[in-house]
C-alpha positions as CSV (number, residue, x, y, z in Angstrom):
1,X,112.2,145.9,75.5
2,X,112.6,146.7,71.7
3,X,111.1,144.3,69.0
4,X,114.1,143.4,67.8
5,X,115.7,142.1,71.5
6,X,112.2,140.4,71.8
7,X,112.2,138.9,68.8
8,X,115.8,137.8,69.7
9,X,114.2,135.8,72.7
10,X,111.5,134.4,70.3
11,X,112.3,130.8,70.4
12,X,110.5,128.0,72.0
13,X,110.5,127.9,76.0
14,X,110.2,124.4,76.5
15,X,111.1,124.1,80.0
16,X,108.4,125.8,82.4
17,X,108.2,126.8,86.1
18,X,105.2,124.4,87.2
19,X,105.0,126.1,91.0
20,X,105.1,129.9,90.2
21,X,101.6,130.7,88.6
22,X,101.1,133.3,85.8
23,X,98.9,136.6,87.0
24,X,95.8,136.9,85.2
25,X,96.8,140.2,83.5
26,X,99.7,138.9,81.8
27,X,97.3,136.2,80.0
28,X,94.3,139.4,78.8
29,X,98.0,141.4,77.4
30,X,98.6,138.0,75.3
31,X,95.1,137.5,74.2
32,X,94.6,141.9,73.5
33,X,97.9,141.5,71.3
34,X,96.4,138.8,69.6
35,X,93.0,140.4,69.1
36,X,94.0,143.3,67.5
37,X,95.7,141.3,65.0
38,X,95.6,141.4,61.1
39,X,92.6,139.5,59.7
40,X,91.2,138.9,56.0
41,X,88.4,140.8,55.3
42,X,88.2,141.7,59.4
43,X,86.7,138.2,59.5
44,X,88.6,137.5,63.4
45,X,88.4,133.9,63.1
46,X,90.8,133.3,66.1
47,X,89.4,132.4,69.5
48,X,91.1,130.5,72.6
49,X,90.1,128.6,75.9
50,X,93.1,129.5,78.3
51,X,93.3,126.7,80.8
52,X,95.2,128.0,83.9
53,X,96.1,124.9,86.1
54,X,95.3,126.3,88.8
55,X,91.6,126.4,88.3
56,X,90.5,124.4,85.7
57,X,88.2,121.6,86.2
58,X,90.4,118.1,86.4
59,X,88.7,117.1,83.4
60,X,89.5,120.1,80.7
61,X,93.3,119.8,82.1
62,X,93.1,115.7,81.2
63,X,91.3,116.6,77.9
64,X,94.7,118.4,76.6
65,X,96.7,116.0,74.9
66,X,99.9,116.2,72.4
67,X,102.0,113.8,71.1
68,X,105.0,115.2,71.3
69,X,106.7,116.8,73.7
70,X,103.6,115.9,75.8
71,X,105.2,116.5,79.5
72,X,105.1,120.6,78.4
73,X,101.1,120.2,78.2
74,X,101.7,118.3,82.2
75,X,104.0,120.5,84.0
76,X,103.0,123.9,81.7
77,X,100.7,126.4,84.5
78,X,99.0,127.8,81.1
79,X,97.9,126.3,78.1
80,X,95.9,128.4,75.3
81,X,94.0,126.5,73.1
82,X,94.0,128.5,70.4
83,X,91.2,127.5,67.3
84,X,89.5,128.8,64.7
85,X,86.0,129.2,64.3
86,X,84.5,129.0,60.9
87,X,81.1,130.5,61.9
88,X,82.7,133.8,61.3
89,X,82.5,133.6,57.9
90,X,79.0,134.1,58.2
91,X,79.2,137.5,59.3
92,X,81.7,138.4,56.4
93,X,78.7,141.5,55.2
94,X,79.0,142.8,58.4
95,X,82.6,142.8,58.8
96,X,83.4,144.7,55.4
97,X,80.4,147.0,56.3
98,X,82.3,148.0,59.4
99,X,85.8,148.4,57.8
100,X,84.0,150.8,55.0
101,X,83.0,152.6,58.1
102,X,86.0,153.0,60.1
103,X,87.5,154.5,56.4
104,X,89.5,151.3,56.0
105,X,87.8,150.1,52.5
106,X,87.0,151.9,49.8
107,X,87.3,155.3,48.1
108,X,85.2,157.8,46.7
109,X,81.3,158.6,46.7
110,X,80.3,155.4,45.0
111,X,81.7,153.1,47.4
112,X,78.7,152.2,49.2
113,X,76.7,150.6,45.9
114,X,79.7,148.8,45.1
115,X,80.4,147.2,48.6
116,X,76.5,146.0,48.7
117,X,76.5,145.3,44.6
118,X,79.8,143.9,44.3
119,X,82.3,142.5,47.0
120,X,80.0,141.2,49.5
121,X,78.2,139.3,46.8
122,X,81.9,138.0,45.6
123,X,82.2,137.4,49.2
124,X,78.7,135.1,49.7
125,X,79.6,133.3,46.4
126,X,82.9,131.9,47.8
127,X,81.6,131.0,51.9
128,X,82.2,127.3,51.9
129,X,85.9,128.0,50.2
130,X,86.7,130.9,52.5
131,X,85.5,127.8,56.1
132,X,87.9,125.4,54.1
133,X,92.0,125.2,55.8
134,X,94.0,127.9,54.3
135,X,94.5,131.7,54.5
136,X,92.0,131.8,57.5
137,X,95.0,129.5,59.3
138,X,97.5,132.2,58.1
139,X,95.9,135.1,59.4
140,X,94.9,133.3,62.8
141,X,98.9,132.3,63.0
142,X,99.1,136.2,62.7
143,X,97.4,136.8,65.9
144,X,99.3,133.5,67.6
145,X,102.5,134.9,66.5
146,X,101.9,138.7,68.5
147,X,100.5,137.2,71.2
148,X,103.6,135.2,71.0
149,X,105.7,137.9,71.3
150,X,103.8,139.6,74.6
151,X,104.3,136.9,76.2
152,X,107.9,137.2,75.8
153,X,107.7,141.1,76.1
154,X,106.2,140.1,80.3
155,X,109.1,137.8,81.0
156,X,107.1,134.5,80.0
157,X,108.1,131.7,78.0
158,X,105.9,130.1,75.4
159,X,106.1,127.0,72.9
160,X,103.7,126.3,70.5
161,X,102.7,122.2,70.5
162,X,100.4,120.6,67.4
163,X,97.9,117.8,68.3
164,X,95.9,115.4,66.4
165,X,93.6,114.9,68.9
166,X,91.6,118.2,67.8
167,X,88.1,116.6,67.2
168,X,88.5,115.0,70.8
169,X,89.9,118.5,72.6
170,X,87.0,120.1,70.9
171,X,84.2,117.7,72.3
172,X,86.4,117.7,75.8
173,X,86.3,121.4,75.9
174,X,82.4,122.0,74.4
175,X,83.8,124.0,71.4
176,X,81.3,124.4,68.6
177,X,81.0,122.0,65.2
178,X,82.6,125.0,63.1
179,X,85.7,124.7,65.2
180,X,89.2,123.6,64.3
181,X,91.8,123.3,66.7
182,X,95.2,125.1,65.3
183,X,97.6,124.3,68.0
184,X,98.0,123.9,71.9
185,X,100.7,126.9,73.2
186,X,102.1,126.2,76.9
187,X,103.0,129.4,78.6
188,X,104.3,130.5,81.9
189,X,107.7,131.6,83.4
190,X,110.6,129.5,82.1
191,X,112.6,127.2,84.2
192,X,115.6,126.8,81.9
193,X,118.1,130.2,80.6
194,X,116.5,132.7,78.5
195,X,118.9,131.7,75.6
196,X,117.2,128.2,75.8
197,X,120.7,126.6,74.6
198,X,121.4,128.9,71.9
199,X,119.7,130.1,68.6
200,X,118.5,127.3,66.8
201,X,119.6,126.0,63.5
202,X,118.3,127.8,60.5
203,X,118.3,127.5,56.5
204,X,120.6,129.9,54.9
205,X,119.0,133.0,53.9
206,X,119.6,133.0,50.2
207,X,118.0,129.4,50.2
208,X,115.0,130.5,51.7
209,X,114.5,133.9,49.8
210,X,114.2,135.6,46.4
211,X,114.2,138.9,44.7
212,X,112.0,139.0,41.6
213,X,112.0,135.2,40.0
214,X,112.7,132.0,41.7
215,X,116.3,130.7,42.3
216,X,117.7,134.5,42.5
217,X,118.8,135.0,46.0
218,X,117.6,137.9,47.7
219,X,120.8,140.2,48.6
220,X,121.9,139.6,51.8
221,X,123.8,143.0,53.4
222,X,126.4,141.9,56.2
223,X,126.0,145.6,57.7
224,X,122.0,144.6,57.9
225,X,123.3,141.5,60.2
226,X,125.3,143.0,61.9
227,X,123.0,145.5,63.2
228,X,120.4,143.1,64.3
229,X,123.0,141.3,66.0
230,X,124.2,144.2,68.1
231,X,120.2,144.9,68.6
232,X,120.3,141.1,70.1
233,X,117.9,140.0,67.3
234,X,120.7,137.3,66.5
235,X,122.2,135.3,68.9
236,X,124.9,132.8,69.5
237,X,124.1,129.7,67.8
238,X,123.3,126.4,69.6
239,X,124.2,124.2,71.5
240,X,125.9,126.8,74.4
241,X,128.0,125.4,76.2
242,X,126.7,124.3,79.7
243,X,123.4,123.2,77.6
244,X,123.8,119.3,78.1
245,X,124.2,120.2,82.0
246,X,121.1,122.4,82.3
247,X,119.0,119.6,80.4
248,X,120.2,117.0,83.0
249,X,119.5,119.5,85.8
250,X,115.8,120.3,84.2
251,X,115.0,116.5,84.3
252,X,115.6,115.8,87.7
253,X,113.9,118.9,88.9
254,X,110.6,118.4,86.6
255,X,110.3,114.4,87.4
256,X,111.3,114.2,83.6
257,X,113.5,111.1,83.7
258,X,113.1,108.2,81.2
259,X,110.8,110.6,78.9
260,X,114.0,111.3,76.1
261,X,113.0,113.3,73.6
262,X,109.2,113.1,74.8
C-alpha cells in the first residue's frame, strides 16, 4: 500500500473488533516504525507499555482510564501507553557523541573539540529546560504518528485517546518518576468500514497555511488535489451515507447502548 492510500485511511478507528486478537508481530512493526523515528538531538525519549487484553494482569487493564470515549479503552484488544521519559536527557553527551560517529553531526577535522568544548556543554547548561513539556512531546508525537501509520499499513485500526489520569496510570503501571504519560492509543482490527463514515471535517487550507509572512495564504494548486485524490489520499467527505445505520448496528453489537457520545 502507498503512503498516500495509507495516509488516506489515517483517521481515527474508533470502533474495534474485541474477539479477534492482534498477532504479536503486527504490535513489534508499530513499535520498530516508531523507534526509528526522528528525535532531537537522538535523545529517543519515547517509550510504551503495550497492554494486550489477552494477557495482562486484571489490574494494569483496570488501571487504563480516559474520559472520553472511555468504552474504546474497554472493548479495544490493544492499548499502547505511549510516555515519555525525561531520564533521557541525561544521556544527551552520549547521544550526540554517537550521531558524530555515525557521520550525522558535524564537519571537518575540528569537530571533535567542538562537540566536547561546545554543544554538549550548551547541552548540560539547558537539562532541566530540555525535561520541561515541549519539543520533546513534538518529537515523541513523531514516532506516535509512524507507528500510527503501520498500524494502518497491517490492516489495523488505531485512535489516539488523551487522559488526565497520567500520574495514576503511571503509579498503576510502575513507570518511573521522570515519566509523563502523552496519550493512551487503542489498536486492533476495526469493527466499523475502513472509511469510518467519511473524511472528517477539516479547516480550509489557506486558513491554516502561509507562504513567507502571516495572513498570506500558501497557494493552493487544484492539479496537486486532484492528484492526491486519485492516489486515495482524499476521500469523500463525511457523514457517508449508511453512517447513522452502521453506528446503530456498532452499538448493539459492542453492548454500547445508553453510552451517547461516551
Amino acid at each position: 500500500m502507498q503512503l498516500r492510500e495509507v495516509l488516506g485511511r489515517r483517521r481515527s478507528i474508533r470502533f474495534l473488533d474485541p474477539d479477534r486478537p492482534v498477532e504479536i508481530d503486527k504490535i513489534q512493526r508499530i513499535l520498530e516504525a516508531a523507534r526509528i523515528a526522528s528525535h532531537w538531538g537522538n535523545v529517543q525519549s519515547l517509550r510504551a507499555i503495550v497492554v494486550m487484553k489477552d494477557s495482562a494482569p486484571s489490574q494494569v487493564i483496570d488501571a487504563l482510564e480516559a474520559p472520553i470515549a472511555g468504552f474504546q479503552i474497554r472493548i479495544a484488544p490493544v492499548v499502547i501507553v505511549w510516555y515519555l521519559d525525561t531520564a533521557a536527557v541525561d544521556a544527551q553527551a552520549d547521544r550526540l557523541r554517537e550521531l558524530l560517529a555515525a557521520g550525522a553531526l558535524g564537519f571537518g577535522e575540528d569537530k571533535h573539540r567542538a562537540l566536547e568544548e561546545n554543544l554538549i556543554p550548551l547541552f548540560a547548561s539547558l537539562i532541566d529546560t530540555l525535561k520541561e513539556p515541549g519539543l520533546g512531546e513534538v518529537d515523541c508525537g513523531q514516532g506516535i504518528a509512524q507507528a500510527t501509520l503501520m498500524a494502518f499499513e497491517q490492516g489495523l485500526g488505531a485512535c489516539c485517546l488523551g487522559t488526565p489520569y497520567g500520574d495514576k496510570i503511571c503509579a498503576n503501571l510502575g513507570l518511573p518518576d521522570t515519566a509523563r504519560v502523552l496519550l493512551l492509543q487503542t489498536v486492533g482490527y476495526p469493527a466499523e468500514d475502513w472509511q469510518a463514515g467519511g473524511q472528517r471535517p477539516r479547516r480550509p487550507f489557506e486558513e491554516l497555511f502561509s507562504l513567507n509572512v502571516s495572513g498570506n495564504p500558501f497557494p493552493r494548486a487544484p492539479e496537486v488535489v486532484e492528484e492526491l485524490r486519485n492516489d486515495g489520499m482524499f476521500t469523500a467527505p463525511a457523514p457517508l451515507p449508511g453512517r447513522e445505520e452502521e453506528l446503530e448496528h456498532l452499538k448493539t453489537r459492542l453492548g454500547l447502548e445508553g453510552h451517547g457520545l461516551f
